[in-house]
C-alpha atoms as one frame of an Amber mdcrd trajectory, in Angstrom:
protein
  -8.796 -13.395  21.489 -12.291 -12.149  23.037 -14.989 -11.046  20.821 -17.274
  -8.481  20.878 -20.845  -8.035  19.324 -21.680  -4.875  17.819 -25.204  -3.504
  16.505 -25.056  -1.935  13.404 -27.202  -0.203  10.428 -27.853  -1.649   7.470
 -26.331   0.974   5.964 -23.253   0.863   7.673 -23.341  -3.449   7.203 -23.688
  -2.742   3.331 -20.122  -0.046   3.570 -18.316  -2.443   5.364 -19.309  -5.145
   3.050 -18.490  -2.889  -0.068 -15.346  -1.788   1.059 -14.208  -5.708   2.474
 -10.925  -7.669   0.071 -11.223 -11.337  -0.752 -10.313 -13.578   2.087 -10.806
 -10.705   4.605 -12.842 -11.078   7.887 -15.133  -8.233   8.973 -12.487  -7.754
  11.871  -9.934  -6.978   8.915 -11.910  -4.419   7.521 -12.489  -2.392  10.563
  -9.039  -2.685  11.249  -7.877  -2.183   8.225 -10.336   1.565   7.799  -9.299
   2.427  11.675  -5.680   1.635  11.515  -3.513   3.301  14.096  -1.301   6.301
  12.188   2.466   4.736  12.016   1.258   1.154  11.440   3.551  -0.347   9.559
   0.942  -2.889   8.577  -1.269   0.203   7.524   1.607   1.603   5.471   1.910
  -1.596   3.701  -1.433  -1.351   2.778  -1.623   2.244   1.703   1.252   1.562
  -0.572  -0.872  -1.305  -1.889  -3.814   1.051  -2.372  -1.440   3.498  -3.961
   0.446   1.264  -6.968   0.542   2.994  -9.800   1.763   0.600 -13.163   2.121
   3.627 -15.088   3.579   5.412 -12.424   6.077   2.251 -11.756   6.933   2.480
 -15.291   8.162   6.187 -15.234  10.330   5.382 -12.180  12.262   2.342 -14.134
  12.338   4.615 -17.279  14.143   7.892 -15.478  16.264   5.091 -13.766  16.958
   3.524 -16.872  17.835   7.160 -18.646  19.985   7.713 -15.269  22.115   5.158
 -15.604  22.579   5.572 -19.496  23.676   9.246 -18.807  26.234   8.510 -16.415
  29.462   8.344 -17.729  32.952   6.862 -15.641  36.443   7.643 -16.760  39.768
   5.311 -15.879  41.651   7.646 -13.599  45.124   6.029 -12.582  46.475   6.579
  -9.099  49.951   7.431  -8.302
């Protein structure tokens, strides 16, 4: 894949830096801040960006409550 070389203010070096993941190139970042809307690859990562534990937990607990509620009868068919 070609490369390009880019000029760039300190400033703007020191966000990129600040907002890079471990194990992620420069390339990643820019990517990652500039993704195309629809990307699945960007979804994946907002949903990343998004977890919640607590939220997680109050999902499994109204599942839980669900599934305790619901109630099933024998019915016989002729």
């Amino acid at each position: 894949m070609p490369t390009r070389t880019l000029s760039i203010t300190e400033e703007a070096y020191r966000a990129l830096k600040a907002s890079k993941k471990e194990g992620e190139s420069f390339t990643d970042v820019i990517l990652r801040l500039t993704g195309s809307k629809g990307s699945a690859r960007r979804l994946l990562e907002m949903m990343d960006e998004m977890y919640s534990p607590e939220l997680a937990d109050r999902v499994e607990q109204a599942s839980k409550e669900s599934r305790r509620s619901f109630k099933t009868r024998d019915v016989e068919l002729p």
